[in-house]
Biopython code that builds the backbone (N, CA, C, O; Angstrom):
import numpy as np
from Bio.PDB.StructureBuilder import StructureBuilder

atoms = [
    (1, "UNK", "N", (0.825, -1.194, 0.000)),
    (1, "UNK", "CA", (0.000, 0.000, 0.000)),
    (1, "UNK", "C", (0.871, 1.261, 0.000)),
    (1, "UNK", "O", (0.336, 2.319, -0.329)),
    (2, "UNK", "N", (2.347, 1.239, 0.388)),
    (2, "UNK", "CA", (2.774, 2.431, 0.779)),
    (2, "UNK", "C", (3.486, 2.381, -0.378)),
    (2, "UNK", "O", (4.294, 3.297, -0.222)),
    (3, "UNK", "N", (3.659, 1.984, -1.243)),
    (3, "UNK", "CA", (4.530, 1.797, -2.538)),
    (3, "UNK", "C", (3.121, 2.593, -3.548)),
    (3, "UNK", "O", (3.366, 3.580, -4.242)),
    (4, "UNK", "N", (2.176, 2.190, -3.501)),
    (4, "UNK", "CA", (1.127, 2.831, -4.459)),
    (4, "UNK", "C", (1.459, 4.133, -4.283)),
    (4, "UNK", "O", (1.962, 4.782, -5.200)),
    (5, "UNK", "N", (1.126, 4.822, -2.670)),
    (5, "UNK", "CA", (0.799, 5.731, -2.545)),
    (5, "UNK", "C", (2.286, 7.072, -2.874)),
    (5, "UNK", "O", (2.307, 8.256, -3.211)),
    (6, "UNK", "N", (3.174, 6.187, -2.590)),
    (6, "UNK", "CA", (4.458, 6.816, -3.056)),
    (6, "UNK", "C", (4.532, 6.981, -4.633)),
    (6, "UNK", "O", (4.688, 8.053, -5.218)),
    (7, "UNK", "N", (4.413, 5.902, -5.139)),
    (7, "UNK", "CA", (4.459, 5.892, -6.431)),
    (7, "UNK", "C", (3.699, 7.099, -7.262)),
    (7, "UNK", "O", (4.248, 7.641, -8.221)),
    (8, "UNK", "N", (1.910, 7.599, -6.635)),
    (8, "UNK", "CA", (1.439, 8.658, -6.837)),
    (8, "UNK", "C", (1.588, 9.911, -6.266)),
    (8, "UNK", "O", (1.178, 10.941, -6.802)),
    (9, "UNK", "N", (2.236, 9.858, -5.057)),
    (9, "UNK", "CA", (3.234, 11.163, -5.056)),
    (9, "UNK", "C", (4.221, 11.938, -5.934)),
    (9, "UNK", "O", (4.405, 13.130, -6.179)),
    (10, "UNK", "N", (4.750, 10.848, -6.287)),
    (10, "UNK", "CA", (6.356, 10.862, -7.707)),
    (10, "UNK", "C", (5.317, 11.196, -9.074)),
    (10, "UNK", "O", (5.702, 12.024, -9.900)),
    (11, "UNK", "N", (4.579, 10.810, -9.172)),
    (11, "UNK", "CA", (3.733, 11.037, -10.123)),
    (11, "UNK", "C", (3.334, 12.204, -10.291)),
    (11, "UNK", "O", (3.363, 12.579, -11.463)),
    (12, "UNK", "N", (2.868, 13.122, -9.338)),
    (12, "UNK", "CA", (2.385, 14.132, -9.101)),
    (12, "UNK", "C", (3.392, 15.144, -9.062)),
    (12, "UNK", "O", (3.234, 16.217, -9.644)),
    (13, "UNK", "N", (4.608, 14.810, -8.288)),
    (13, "UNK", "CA", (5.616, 15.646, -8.199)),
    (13, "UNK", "C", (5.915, 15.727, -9.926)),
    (13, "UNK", "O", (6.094, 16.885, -10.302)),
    (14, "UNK", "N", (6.001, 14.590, -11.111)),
    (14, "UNK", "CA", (6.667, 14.634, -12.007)),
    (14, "UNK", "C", (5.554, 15.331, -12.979)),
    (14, "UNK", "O", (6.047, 15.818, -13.996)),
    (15, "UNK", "N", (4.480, 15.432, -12.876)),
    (15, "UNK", "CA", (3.130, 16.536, -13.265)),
    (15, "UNK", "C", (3.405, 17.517, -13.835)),
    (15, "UNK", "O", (3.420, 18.027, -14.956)),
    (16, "UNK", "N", (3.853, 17.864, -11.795)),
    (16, "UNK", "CA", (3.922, 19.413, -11.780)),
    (16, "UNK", "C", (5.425, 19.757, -12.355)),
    (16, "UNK", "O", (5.728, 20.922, -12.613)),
    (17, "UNK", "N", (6.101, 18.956, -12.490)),
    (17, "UNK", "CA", (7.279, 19.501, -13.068)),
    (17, "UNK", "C", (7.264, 19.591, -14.581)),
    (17, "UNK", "O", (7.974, 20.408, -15.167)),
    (18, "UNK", "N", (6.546, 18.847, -15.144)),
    (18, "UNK", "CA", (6.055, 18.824, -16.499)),
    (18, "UNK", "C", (4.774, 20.267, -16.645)),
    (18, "UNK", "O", (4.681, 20.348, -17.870)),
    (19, "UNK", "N", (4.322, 20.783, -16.368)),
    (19, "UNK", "CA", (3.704, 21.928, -16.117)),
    (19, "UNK", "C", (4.218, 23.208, -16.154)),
    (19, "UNK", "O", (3.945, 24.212, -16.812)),
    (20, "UNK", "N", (5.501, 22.786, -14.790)),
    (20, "UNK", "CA", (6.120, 24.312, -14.710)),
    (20, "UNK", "C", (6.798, 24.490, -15.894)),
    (20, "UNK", "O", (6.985, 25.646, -16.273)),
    (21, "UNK", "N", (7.248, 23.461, -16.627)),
    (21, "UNK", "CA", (8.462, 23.901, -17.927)),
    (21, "UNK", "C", (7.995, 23.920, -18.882)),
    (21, "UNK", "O", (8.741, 24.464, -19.696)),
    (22, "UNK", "N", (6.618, 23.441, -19.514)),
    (22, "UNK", "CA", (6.359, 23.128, -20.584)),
    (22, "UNK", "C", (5.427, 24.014, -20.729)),
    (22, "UNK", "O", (5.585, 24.801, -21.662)),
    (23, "UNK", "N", (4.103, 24.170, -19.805)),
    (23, "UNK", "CA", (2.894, 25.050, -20.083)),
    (23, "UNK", "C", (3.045, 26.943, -20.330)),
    (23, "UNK", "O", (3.426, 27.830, -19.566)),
    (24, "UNK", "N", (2.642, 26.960, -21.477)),
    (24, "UNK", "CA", (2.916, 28.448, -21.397)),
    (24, "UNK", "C", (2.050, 29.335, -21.065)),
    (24, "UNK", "O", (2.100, 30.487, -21.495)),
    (25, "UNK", "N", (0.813, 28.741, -19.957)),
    (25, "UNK", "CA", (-0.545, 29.795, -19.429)),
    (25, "UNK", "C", (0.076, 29.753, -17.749)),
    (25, "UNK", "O", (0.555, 28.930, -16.970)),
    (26, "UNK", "N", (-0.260, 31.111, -17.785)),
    (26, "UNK", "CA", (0.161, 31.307, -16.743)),
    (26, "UNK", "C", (-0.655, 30.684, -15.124)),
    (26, "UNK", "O", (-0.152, 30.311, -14.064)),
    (27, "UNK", "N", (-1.974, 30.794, -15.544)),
    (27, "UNK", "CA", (-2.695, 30.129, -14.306)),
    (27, "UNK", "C", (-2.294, 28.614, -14.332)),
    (27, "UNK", "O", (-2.071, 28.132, -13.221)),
    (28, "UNK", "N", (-2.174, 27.849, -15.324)),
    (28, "UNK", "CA", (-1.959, 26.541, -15.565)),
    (28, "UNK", "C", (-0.557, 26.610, -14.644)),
    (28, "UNK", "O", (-0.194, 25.712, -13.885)),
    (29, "UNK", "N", (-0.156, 27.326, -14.777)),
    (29, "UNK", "CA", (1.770, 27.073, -14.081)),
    (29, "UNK", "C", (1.488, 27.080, -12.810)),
    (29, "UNK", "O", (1.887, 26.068, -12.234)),
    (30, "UNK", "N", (0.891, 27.924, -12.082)),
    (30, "UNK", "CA", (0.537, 28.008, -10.861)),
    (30, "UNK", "C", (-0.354, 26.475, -10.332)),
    (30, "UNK", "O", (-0.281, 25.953, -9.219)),
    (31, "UNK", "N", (-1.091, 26.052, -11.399)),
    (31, "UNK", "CA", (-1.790, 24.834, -10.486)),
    (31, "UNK", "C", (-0.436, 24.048, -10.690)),
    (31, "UNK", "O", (-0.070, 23.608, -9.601)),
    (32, "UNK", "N", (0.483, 23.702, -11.768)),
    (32, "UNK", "CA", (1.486, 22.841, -11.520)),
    (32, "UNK", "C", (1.961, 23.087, -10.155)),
    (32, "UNK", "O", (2.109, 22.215, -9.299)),
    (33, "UNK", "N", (2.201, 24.403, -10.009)),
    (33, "UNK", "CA", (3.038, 24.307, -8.725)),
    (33, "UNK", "C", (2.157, 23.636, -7.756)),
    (33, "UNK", "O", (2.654, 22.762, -7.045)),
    (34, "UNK", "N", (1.326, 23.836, -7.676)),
    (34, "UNK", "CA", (0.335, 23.275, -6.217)),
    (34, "UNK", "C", (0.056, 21.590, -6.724)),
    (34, "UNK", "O", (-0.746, 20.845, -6.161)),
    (35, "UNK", "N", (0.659, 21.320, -7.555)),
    (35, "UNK", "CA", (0.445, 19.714, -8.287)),
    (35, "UNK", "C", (1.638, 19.577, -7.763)),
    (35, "UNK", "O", (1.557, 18.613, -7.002)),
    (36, "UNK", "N", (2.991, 20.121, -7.740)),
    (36, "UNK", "CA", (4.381, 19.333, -6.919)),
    (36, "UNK", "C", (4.302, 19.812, -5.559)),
    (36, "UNK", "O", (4.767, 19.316, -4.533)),
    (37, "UNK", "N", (3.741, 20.692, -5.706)),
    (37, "UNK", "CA", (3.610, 20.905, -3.545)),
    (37, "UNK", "C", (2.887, 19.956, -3.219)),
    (37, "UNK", "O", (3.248, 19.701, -2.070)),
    (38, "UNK", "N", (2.170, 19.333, -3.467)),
    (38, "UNK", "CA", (1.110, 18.314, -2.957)),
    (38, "UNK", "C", (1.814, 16.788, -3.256)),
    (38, "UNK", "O", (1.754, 15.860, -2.450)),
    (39, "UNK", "N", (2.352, 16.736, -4.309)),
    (39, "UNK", "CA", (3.388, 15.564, -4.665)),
    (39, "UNK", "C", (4.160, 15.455, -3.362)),
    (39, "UNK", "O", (4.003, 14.615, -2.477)),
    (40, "UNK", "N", (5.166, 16.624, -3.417)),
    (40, "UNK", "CA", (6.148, 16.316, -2.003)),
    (40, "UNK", "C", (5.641, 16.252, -0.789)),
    (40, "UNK", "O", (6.145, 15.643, 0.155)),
    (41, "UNK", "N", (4.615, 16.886, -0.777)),
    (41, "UNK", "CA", (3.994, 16.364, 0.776)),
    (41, "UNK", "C", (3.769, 15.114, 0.492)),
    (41, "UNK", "O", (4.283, 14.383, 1.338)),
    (42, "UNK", "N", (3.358, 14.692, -0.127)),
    (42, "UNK", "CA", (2.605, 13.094, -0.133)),
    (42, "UNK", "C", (4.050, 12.206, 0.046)),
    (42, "UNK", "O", (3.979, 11.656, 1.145)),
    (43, "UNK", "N", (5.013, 11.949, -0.459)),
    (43, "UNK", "CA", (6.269, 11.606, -0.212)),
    (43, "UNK", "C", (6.652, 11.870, 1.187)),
    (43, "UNK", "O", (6.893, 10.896, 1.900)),
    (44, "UNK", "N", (6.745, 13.136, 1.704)),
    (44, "UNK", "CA", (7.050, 13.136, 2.719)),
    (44, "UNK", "C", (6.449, 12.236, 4.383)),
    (44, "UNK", "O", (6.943, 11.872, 5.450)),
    (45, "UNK", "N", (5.186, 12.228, 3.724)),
    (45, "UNK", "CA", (4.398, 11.561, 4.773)),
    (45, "UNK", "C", (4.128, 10.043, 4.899)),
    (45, "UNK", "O", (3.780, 9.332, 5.842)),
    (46, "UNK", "N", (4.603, 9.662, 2.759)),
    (46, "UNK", "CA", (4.604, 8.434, 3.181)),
    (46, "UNK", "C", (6.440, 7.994, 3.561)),
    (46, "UNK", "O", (6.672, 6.967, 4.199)),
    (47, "UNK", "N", (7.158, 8.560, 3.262)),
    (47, "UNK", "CA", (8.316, 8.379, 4.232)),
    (47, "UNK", "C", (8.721, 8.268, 5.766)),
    (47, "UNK", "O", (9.693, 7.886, 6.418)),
    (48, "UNK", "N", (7.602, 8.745, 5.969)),
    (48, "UNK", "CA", (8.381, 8.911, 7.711)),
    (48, "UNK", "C", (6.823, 8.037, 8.061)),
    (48, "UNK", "O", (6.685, 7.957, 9.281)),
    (49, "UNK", "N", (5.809, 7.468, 7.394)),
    (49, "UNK", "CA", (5.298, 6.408, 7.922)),
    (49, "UNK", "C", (5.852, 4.954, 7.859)),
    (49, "UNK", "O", (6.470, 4.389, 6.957)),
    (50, "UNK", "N", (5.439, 4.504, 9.118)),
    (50, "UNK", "CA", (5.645, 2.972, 9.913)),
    (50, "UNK", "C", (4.635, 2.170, 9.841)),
    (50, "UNK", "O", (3.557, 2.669, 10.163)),
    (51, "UNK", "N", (4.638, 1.037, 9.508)),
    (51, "UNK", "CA", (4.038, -0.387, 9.082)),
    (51, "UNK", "C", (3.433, -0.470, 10.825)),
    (51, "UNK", "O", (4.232, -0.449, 11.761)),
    (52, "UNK", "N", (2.111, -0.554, 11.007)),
    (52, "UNK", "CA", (1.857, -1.311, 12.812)),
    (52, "UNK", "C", (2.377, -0.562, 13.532)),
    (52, "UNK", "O", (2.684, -1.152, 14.568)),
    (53, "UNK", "N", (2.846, 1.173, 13.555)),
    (53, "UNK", "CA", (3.458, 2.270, 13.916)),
    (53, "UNK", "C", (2.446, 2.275, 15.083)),
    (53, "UNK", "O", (1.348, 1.736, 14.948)),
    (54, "UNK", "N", (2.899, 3.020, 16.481)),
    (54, "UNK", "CA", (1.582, 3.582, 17.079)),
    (54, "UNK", "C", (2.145, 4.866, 17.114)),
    (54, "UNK", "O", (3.336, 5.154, 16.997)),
    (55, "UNK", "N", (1.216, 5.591, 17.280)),
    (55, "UNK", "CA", (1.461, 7.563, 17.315)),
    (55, "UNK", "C", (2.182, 7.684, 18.364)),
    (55, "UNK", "O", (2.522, 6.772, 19.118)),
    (56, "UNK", "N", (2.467, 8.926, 18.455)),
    (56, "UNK", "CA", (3.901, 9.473, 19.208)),
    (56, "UNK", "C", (3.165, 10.247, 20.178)),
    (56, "UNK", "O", (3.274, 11.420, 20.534)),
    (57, "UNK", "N", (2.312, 9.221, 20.554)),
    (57, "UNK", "CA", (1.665, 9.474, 21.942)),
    (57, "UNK", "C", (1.778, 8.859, 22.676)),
    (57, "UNK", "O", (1.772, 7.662, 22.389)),
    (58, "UNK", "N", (1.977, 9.304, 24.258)),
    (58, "UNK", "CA", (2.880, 7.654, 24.688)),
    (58, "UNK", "C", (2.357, 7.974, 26.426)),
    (58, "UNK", "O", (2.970, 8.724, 27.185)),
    (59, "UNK", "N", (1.051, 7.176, 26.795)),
    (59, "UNK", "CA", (0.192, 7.416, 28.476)),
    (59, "UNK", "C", (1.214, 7.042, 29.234)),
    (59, "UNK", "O", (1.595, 7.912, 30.017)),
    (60, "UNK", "N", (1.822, 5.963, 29.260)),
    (60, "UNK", "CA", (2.735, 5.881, 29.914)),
    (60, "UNK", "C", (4.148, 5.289, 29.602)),
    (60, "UNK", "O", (4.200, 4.772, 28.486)),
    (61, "UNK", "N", (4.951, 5.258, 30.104)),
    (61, "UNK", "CA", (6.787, 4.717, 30.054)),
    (61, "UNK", "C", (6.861, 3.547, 29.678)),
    (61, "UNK", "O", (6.614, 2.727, 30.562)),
    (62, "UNK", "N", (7.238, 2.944, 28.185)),
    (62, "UNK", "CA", (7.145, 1.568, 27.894)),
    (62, "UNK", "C", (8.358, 1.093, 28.558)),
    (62, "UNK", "O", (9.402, 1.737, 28.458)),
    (63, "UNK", "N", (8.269, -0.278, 29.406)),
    (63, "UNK", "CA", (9.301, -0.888, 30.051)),
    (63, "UNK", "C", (10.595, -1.305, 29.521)),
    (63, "UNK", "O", (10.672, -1.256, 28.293)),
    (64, "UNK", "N", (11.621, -1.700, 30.144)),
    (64, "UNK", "CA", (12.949, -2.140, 29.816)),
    (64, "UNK", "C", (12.506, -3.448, 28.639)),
    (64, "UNK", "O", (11.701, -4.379, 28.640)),
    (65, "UNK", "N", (13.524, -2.908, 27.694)),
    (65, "UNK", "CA", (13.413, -4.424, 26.939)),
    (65, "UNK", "C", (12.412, -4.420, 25.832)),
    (65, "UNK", "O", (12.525, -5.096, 24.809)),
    (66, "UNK", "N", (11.360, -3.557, 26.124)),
    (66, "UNK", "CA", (10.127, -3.398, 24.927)),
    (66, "UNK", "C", (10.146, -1.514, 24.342)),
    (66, "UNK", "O", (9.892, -0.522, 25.025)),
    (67, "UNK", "N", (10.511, -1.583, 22.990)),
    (67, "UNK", "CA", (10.176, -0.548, 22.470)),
    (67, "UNK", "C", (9.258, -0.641, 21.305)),
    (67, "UNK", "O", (9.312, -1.385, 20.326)),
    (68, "UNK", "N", (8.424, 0.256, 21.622)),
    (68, "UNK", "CA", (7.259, 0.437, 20.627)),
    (68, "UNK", "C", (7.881, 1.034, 19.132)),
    (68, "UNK", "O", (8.546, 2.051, 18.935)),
    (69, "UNK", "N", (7.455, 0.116, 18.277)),
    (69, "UNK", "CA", (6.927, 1.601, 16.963)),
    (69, "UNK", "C", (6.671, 2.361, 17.030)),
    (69, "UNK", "O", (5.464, 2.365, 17.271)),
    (70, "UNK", "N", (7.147, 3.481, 16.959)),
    (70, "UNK", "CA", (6.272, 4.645, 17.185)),
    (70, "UNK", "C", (7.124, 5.666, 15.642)),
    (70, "UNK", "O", (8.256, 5.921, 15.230)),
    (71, "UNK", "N", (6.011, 5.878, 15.359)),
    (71, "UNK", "CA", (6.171, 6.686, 13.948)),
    (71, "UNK", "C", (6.644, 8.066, 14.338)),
    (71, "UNK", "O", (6.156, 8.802, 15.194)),
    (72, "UNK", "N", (7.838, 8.314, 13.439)),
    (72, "UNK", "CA", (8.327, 9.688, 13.474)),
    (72, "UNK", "C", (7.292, 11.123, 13.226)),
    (72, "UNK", "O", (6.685, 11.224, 12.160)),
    (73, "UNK", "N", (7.146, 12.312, 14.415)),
    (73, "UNK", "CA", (6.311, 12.746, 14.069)),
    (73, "UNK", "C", (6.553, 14.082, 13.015)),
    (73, "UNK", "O", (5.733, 14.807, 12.451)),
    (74, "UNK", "N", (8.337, 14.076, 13.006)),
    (74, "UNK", "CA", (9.008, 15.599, 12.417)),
    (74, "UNK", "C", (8.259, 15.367, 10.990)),
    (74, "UNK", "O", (7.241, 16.046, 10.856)),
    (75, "UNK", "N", (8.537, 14.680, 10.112)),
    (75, "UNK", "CA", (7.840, 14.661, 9.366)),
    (75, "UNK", "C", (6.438, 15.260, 8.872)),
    (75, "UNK", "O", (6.333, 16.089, 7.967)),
    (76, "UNK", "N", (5.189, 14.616, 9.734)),
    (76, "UNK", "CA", (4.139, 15.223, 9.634)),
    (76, "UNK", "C", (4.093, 16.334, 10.342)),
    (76, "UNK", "O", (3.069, 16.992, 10.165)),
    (77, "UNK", "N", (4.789, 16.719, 11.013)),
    (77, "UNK", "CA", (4.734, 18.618, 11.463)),
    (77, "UNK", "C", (4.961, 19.452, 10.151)),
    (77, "UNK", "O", (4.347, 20.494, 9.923)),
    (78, "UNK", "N", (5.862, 18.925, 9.340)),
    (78, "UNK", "CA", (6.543, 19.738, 8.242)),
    (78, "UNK", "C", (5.627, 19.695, 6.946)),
    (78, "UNK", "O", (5.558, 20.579, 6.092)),
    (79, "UNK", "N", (4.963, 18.539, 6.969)),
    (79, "UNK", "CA", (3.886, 18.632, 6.186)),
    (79, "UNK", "C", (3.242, 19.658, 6.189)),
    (79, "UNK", "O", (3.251, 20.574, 5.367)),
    (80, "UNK", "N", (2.450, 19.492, 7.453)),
    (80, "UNK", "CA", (1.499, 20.426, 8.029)),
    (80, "UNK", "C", (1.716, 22.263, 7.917)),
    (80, "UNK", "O", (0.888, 23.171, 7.848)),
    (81, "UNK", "N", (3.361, 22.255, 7.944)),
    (81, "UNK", "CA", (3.870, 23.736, 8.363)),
    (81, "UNK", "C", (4.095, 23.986, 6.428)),
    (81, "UNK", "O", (4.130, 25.064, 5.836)),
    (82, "UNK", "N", (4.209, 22.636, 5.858)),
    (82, "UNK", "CA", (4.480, 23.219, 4.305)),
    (82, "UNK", "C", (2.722, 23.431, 3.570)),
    (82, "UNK", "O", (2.468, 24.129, 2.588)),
    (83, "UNK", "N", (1.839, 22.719, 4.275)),
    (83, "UNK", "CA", (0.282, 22.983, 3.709)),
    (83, "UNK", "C", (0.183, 24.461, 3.784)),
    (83, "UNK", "O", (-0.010, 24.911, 2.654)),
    (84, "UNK", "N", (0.248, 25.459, 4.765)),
    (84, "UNK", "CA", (-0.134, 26.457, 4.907)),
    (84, "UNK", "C", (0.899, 27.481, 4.483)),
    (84, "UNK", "O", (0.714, 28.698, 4.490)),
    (85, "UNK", "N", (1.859, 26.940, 4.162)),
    (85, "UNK", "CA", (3.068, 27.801, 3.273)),
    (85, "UNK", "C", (2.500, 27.658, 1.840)),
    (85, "UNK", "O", (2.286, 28.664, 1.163)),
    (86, "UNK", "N", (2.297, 26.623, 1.454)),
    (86, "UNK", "CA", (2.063, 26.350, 0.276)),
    (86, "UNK", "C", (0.456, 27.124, -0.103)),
    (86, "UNK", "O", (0.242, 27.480, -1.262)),
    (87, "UNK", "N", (-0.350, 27.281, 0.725)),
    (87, "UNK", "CA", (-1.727, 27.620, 0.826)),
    (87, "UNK", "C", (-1.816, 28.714, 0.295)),
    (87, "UNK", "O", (-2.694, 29.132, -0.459)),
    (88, "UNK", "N", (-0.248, 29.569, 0.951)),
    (88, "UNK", "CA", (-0.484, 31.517, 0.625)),
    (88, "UNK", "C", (0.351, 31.714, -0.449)),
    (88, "UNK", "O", (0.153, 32.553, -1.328)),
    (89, "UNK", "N", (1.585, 30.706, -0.373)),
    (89, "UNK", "CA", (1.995, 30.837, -2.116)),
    (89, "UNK", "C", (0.897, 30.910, -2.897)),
    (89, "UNK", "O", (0.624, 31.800, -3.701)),
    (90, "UNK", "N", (0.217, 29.853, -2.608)),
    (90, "UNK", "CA", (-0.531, 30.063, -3.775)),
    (90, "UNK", "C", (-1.649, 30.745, -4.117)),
    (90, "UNK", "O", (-2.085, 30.799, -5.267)),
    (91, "UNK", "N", (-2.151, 31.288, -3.140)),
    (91, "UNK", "CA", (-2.756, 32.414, -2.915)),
    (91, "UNK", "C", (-2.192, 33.995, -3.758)),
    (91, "UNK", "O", (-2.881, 34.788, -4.401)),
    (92, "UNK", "N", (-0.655, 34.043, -3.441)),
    (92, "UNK", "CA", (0.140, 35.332, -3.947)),
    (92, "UNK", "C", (0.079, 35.038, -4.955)),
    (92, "UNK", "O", (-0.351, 35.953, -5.658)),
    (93, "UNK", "N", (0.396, 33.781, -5.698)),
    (93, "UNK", "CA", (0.364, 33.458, -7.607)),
    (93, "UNK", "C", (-0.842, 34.123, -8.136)),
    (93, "UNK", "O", (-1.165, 34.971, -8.967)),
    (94, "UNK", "N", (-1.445, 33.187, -7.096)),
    (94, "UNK", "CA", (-2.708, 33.664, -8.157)),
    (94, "UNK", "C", (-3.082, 34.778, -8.100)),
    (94, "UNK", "O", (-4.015, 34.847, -8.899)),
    (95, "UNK", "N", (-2.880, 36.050, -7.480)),
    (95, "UNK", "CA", (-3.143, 37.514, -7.301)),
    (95, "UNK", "C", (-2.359, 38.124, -8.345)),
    (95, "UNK", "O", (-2.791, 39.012, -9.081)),
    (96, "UNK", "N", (-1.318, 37.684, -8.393)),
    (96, "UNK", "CA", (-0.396, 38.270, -9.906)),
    (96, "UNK", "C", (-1.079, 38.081, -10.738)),
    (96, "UNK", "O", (-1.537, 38.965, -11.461)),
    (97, "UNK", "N", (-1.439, 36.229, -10.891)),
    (97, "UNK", "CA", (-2.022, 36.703, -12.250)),
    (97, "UNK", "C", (-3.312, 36.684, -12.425)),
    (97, "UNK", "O", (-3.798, 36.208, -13.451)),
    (98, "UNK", "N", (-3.926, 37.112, -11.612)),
    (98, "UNK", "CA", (-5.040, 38.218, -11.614)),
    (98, "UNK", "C", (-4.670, 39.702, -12.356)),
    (98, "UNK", "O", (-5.226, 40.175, -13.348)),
    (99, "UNK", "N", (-3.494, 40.323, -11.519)),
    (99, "UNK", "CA", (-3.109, 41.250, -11.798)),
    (99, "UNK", "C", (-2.375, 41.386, -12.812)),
    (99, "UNK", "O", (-2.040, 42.558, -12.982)),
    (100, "UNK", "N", (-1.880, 40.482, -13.757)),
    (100, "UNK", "CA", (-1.033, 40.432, -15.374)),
    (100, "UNK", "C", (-2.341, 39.947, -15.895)),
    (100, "UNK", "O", (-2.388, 40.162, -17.106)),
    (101, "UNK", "N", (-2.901, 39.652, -15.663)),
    (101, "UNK", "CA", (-4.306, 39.611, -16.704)),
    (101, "UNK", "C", (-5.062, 40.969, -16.934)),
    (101, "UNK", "O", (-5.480, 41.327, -18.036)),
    (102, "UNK", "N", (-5.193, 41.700, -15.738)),
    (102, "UNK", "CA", (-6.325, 42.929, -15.659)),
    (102, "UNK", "C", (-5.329, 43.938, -16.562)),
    (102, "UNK", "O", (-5.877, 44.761, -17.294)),
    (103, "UNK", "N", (-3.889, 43.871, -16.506)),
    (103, "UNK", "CA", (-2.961, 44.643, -17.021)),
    (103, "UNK", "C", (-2.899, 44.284, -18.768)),
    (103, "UNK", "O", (-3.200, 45.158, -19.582)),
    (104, "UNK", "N", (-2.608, 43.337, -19.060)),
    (104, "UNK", "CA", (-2.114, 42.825, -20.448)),
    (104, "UNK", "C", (-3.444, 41.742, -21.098)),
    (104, "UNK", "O", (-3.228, 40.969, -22.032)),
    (105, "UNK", "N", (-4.354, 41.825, -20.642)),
    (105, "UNK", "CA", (-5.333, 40.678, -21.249)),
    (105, "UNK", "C", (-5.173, 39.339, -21.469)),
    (105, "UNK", "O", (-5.966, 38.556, -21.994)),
    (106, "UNK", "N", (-3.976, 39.119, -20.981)),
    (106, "UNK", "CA", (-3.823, 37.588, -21.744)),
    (106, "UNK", "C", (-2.686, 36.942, -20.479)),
    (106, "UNK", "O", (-2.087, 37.518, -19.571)),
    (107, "UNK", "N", (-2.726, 35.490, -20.912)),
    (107, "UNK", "CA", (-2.309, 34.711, -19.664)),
    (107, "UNK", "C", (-1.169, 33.951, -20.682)),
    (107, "UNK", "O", (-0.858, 32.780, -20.462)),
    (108, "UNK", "N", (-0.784, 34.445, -21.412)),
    (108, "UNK", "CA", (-0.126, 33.702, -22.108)),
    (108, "UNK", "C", (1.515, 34.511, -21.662)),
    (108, "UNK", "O", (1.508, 35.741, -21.607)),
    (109, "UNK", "N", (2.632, 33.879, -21.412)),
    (109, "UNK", "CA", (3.625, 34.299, -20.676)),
    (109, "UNK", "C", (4.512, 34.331, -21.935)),
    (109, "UNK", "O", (5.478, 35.050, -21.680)),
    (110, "UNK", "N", (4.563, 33.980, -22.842)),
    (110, "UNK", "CA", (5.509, 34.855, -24.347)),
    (110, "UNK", "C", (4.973, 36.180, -24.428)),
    (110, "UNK", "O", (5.716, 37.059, -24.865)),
    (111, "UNK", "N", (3.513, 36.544, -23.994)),
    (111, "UNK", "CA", (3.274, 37.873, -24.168)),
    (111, "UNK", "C", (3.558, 38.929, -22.990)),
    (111, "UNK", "O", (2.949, 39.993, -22.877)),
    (112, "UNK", "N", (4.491, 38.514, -22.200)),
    (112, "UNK", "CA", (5.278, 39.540, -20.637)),
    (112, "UNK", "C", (6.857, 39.081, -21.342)),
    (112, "UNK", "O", (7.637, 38.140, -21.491)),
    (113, "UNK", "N", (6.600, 40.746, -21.668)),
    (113, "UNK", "CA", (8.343, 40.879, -22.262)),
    (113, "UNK", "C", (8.801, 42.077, -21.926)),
    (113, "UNK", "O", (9.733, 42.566, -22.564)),
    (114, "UNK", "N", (8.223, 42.737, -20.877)),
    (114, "UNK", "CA", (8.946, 43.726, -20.195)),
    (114, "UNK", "C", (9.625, 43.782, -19.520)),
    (114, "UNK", "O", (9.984, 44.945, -19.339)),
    (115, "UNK", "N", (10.387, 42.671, -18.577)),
    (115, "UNK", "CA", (11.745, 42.505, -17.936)),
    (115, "UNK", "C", (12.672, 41.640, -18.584)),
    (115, "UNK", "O", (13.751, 41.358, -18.062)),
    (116, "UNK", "N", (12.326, 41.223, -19.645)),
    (116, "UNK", "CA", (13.572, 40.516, -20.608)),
    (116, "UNK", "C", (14.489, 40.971, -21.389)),
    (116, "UNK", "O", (14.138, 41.833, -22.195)),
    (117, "UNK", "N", (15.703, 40.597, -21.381)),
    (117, "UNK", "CA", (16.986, 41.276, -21.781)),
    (117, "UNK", "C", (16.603, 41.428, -23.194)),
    (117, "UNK", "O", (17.375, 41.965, -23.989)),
]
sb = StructureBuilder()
sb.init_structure("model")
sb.init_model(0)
sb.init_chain("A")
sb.init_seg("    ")
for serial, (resi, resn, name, xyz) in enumerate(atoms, 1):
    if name == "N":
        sb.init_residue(resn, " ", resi, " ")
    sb.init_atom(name, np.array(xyz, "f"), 0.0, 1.0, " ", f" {name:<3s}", serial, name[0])
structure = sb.get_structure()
């Protein structure tokens, strides 16, 4: 099961990387990006999950001699701290190109040639 779900992480990550380089609309680039932000989270979480893991909650002191599974929790913190990073990125994208649309009419990024050498 954790091989599927990895496997469609990499998938997703390889999406959005096919998106950012290839698509020349600008809103389209922006969902790529939120297509590999969501890829690497998914990787990340199925990495630092454990097979029969118990949570990294722990009532009391497991005894000498017995250590639990217990699934790493750095991982899913960083998830969590990259969801809401990723949330307002993408929030700011898409306000640009809101704002290169209301400016130039078009979402097409061969047509922004005002900072190019």
């Amino acid at each position: 099961m954790e091989y599927i779900i990895l496997i469609t992480g990499l998938a997703l990550i390889l999406m959005g990387l096919y998106g950012i380089m290839y698509i020349k609309n600008i809103f389209r680039i922006v969902i790529a990006f939120a297509l590999f932000d969501t890829g690497i989270n998914i990787v990340m979480v199925t990495i630092g999950y454990l097979r029969n893991g118990m949570a990294p909650i722990l009532d009391k002191m497991p005894t000498e001699g017995t250590t639990p599974a217990i699934v790493d929790p750095v991982p899913q913190a960083l998830v969590l701290t990259s969801i809401v990073i990723g949330l307002g990125v993408s929030a700011l994208m898409l306000t640009y190109v809101l704002k290169l649309y209301e400016d130039k009419k078009s979402l097409d990024i061969n047509s922004f040639k005002d900072l190019k050498w």
